[in-house]
C-alpha positions in Angstrom: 84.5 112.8 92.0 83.5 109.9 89.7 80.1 109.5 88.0 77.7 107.8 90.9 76.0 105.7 87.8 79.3 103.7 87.9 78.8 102.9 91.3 75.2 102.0 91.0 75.2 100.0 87.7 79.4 98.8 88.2 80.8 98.6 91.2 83.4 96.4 90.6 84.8 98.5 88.0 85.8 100.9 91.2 86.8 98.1 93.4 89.1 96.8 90.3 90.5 100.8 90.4 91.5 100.3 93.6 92.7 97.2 93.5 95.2 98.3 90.4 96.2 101.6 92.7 96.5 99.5 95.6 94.3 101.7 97.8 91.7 100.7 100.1 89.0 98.6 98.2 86.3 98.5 100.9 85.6 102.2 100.6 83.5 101.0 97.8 81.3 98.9 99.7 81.0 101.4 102.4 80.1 104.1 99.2 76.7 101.5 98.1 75.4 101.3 101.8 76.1 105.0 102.2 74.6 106.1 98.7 71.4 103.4 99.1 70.7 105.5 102.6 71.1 108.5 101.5 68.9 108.5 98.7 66.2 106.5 101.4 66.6 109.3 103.6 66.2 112.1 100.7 63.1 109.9 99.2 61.8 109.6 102.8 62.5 113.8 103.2 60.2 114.3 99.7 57.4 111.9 100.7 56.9 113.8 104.3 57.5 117.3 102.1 54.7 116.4 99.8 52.2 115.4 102.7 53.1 118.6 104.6 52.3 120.6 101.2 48.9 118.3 100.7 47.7 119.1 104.3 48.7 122.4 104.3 46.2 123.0 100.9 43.9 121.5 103.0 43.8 123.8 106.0 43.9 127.0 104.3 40.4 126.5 102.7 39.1 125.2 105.5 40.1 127.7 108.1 38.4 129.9 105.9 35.0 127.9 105.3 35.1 127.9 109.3 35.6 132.1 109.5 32.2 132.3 107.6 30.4 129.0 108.8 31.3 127.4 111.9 30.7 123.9 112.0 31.9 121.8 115.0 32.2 118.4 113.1 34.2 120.9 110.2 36.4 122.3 113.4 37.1 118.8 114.7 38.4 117.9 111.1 40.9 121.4 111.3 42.2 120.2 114.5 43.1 116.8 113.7 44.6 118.5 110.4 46.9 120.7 112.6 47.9 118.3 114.7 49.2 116.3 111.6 50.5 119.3 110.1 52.7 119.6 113.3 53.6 116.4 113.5 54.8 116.2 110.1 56.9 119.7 110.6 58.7 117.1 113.1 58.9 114.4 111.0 60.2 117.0 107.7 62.8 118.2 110.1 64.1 114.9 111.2 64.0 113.5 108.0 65.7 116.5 106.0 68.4 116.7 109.3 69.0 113.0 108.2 69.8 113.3 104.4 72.0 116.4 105.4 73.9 113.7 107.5 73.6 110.6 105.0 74.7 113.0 101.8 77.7 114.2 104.0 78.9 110.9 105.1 78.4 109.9 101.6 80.2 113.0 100.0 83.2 112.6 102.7 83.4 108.5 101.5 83.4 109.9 97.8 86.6 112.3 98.8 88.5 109.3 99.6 88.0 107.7 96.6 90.6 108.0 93.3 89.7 108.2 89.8 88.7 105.5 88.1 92.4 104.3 86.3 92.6 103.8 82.8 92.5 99.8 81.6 95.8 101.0 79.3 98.2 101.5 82.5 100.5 99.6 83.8 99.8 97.9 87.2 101.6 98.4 90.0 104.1 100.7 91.8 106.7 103.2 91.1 109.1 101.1 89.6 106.0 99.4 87.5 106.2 101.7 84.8 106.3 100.9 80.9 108.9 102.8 79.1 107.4 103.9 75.4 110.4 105.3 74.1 114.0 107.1 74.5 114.8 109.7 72.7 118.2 110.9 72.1 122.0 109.3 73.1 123.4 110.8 76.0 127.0 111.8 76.0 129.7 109.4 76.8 131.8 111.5 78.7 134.6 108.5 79.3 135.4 109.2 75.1 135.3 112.9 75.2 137.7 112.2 77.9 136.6 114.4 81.5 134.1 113.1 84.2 131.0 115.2 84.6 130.7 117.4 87.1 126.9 117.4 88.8 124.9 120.2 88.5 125.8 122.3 91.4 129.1 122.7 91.2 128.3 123.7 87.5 126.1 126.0 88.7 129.0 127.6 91.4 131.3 127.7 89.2 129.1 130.0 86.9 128.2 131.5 90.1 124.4 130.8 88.7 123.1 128.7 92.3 123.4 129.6 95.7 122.3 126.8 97.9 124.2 128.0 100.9 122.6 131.5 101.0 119.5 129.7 100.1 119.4 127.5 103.2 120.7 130.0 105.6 117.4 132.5 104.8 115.0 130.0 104.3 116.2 126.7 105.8 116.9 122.8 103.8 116.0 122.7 100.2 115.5 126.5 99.3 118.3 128.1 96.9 119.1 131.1 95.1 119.0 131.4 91.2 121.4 134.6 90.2 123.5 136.2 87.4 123.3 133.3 84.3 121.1 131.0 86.6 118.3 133.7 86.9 118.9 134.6 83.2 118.4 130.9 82.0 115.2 130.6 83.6 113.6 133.7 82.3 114.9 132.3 79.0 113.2 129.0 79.6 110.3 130.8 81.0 110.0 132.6 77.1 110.9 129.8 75.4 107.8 127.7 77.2 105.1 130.6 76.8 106.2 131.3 73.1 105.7 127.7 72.2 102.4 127.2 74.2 101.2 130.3 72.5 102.1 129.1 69.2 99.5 126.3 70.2 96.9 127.7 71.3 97.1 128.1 75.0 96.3 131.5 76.9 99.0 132.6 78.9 98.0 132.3 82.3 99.8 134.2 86.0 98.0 132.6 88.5 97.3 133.1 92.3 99.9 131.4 94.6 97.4 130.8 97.1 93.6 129.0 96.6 91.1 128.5 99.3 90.2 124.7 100.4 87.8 124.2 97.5 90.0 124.5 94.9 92.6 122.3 96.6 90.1 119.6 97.4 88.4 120.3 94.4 91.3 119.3 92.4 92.1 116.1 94.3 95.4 117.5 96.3 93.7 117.3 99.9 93.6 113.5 100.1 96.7 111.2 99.6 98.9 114.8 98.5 98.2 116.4 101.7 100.9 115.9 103.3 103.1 117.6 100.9 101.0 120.9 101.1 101.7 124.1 103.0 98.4 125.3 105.0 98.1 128.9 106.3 96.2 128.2 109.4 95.5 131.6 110.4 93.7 132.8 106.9 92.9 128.9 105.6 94.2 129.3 102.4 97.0 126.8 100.9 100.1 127.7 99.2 99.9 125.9 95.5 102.1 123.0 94.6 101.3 123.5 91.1 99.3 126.3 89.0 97.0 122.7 88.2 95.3 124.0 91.0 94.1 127.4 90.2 94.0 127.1 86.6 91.1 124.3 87.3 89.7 126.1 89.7 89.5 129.1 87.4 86.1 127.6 85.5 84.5 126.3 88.9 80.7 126.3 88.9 80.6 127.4 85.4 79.0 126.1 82.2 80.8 125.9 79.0 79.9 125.8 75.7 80.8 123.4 73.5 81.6 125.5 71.1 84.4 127.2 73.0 86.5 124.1 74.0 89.1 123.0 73.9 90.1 125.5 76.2 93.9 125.6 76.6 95.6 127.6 79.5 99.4 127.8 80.0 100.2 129.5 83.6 103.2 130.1 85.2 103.2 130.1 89.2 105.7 129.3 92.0 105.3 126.3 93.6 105.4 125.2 97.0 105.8 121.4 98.3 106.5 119.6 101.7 108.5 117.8 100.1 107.2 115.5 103.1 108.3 111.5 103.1 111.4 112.7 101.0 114.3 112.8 104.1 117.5 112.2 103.0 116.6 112.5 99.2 118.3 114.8 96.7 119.7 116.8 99.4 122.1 117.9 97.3 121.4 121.1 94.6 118.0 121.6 93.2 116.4 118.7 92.4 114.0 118.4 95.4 113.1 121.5 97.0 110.3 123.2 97.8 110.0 126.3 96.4 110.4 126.6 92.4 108.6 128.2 88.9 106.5 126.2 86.8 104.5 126.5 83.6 102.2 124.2 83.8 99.5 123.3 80.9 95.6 123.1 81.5 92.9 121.7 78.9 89.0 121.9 79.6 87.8 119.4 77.0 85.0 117.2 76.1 85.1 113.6 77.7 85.9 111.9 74.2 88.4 114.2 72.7 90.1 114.0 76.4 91.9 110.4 75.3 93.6 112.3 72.2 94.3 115.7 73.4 96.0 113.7 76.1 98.2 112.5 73.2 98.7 116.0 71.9 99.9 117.5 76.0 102.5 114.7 75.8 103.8 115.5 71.9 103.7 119.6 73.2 106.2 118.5 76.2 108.7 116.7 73.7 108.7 119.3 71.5 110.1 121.5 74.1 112.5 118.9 75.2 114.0 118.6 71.9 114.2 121.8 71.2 116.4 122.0 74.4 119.0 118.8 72.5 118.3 116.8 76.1 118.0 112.9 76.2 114.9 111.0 77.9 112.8 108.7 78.1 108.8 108.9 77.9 107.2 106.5 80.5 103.6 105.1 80.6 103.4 106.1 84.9 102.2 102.2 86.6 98.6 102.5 88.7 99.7 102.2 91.7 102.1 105.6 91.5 99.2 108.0 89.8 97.6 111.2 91.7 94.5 110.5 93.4 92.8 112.9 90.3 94.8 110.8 87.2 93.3 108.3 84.9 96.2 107.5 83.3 99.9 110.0 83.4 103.2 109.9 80.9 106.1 111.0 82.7 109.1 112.4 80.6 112.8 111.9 82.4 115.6 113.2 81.4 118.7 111.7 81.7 121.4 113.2 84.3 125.4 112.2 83.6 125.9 112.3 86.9 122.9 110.4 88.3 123.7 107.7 85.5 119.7 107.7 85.4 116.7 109.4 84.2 114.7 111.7 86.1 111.2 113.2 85.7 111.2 116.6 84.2 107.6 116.6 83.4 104.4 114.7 83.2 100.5 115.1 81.8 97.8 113.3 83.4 94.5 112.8 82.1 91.7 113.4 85.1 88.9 112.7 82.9 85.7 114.2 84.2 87.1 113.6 88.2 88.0 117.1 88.6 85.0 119.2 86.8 82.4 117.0 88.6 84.4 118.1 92.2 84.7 121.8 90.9 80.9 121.6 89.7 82.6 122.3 85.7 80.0 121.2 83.0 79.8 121.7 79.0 76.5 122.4 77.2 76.1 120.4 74.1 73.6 118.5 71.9 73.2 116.2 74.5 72.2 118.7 77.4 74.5 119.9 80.4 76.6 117.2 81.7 81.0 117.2 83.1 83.7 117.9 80.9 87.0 116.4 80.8 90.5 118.4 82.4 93.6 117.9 81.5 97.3 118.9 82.7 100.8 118.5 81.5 104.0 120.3 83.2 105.5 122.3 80.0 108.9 123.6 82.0 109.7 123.1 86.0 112.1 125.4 85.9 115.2 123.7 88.4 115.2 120.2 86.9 115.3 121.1 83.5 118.2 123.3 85.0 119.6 120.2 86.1 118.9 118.6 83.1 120.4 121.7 80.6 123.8 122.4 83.2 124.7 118.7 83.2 124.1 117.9 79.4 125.5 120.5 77.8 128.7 121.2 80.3 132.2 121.5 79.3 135.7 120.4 80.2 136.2 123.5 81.1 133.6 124.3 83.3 131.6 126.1 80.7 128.1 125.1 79.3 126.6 125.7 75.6 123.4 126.8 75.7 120.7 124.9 73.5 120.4 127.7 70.0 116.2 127.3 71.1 117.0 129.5 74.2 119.7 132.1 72.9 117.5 134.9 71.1 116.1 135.0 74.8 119.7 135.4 76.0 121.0 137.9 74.0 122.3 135.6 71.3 125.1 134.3 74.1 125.7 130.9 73.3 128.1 130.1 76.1 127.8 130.3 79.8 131.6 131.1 80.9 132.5 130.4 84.7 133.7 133.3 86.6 137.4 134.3 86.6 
């Protein structure tokens, strides 16, 4: 949710948001005549409230006056005071039955709208985006003299990915890690919690699957819906990221200032849709919709959220490099951010195969939108008031596969495993294919 001063005192600072993300901009207009009602309807609610309370000081005194001394002109004076004391219960109920309706109407128009986009991004769609910098040459495989193969049949041939299997249990886009595949993720799994430990974060396992608050809360219930499994029968959702629950872990909570920034690194699996994809990356592990993830989470004050932003996207090309893999770092255009992101850097790696880059990770800065939805606030000198949150993706596990099986492969089938991961592989330096 965004700060309702901004819609009061700048509207067209929201309309201009919406505008840049290309979403609907008359949601904002709908928001003033909705928010001017409702706070009619609650000032209307407190004027009746504060007559009912006046009267009702009134009649107590005088029912007792009238117990000890009846008077008749005293007793006309209580009657016409309990007939406005239950016409006024009337009006109080209406009037509160009202706001209920006006601050719902209002809190349902706030749900559809996005975060307010930072000034800095780029405007427009998915291909919109500004690249900030490569890093790293990738191989030219015509000079070393074989043609890449792509990352499954890498994969097969190390007898590391089973897509078959993987589709015949669970259906399209589901797949097997085994042997060296399952050994290089746990590795990668190591080498991302070591290095988020070394920088502060708490290592974080986190729940799977979060009731509707923490979804909505965290902005994944409006334009991501689609992509997210719902378990009717218990109405819980299966996470498509721990973003979710590690957000969700400080909900309704104040924080100190004192303790932040607060830095969580959880691993969950992930579950997505995958929904409006058909007919994309049907092939090996790119898209799917179940994988691991260790995801990064901040809880930070509003004006330190700007730089640690800075310091999520640094922590993500550390571990990139230490993996010898070349990308790009891209500044994500308006009109392709989550409905919770201010601004988001993507980092894509670049797949031989593909001949392009492809995102591996990303951090997004969701300002104060998510803690005001999840009811998050800091205490400081200036009182209690919202935090910032913040997220970056530090390893998803099967593209950085891709990534690590396609970059480092061999003529002969074989692939040399980055020296970063080997003390969490035995020392083996080499995956050999099977005989």
């Amino acid at each position: 949710m965004i700060d309702p001063s901004i819609l009061r005192n700048d509207p067209d600072l929201l309309r201009e948001s919406q505008r840049r993300r290309g979403e609907d901009v008359t949601i904002i207009d709908q928001l003033i005549d909705a928010d001017a009602a409702k706070r009619a309807a609650g000032m209307r609610f407190d004027e009746l409230r504060s007559a009912q309370k006046e009267i009702g000081k009134q009649i107590g005194p005088l029912q007792g006056y009238l117990k000890k001394s009846p008077d008749p002109t005293r007793q006309v004076e209580l009657d016409a005071l309990m007939a406005r004391a239950s016409s006024l219960a009337d009006e109080v109920k209406a009037a509160s039955t009202e706001a209920d309706e006006l601050e719902a109407l209002a809190a349902k128009l706030w749900l559809q709208v996005s975060n307010v986009v930072s000034l800095e991004s780029p405007v427009g769609g998915e291909s919109d985006f500004t690249v900030i910098e490569h890093v790293g040459t990738p191989r030219d495989f015509t000079a070393e003299g074989f043609e890449p193969r792509d990352h499954l049949d890498i994969g097969e041939r190390l007898d590391a990915i089973d897509t078959v299997r993987g589709a015949k249990v669970s259906g399209s886009r589901f797949f097997y890690l085994k042997g060296m595949g399952a050994q290089l993720e746990f590795a990668l799994l190591n080498l991302a919690m070591q290095q988020a430990a070394e920088n502060g974060f708490i290592p974080m396992i986190t729940p799977t699957l979060v009731l509707p608050s923490a979804m909505e809360g965290t902005g994944f219930l409006g334009q991501a819906a689609e992509n997210v499994y719902r378990i009717e029968s218990d109405d819980m959702y299966l996470v498509g990221t721990s973003e979710v629950p590690l957000a969700a872990y400080h909900s309704e909570e104040i924080i100190n200032v004192a303790d932040l920034p607060l830095r969580y690194a959880g691993w969950s699996s992930c579950f997505r849709r995958e929904a409006g994809s058909y007919g994309k990356d049907t092939h090996g592990i790119i898209r799917v919709h179940q994988f691991d993830k260790v995801e990064m989470f901040v809880f930070t004050t509003p004006e330190e959220a700007g730089a640690e932003h800075l310091r999520l996207l640094q922590w993500e090309k550390d571990f990139i490099d230490a993996l010898e893999i070349p990308y790009r770092v891209i500044d994500v255009a308006t009109g392709d951010l989550g409905s919770s992101a201010a601004r988001k850097f993507d980092i894509e790696a670049w797949i031989p195969t593909q001949q392009a880059y492809r995102e591996i990770t990303s951090t997004s800065n969701t300002t104060e939108f998510q803690a005001r939805r999840l009811k998050i606030r800091m205490r400081d000198e200036q009182g209690v008031r919202p935090l910032a949150t913040l997220n970056g993706t530090l390893c998803a596990m099967p593209r950085i596969i891709v990534a690590i099986l396609e970059n480092h492969q061999q003529p002969d089938g074989s692939v040399v495993l980055p020296p970063a991961l080997r003390p969490f592989l035995g020392g083996k330096a080499v995956f050999t294919p099977r005989a």
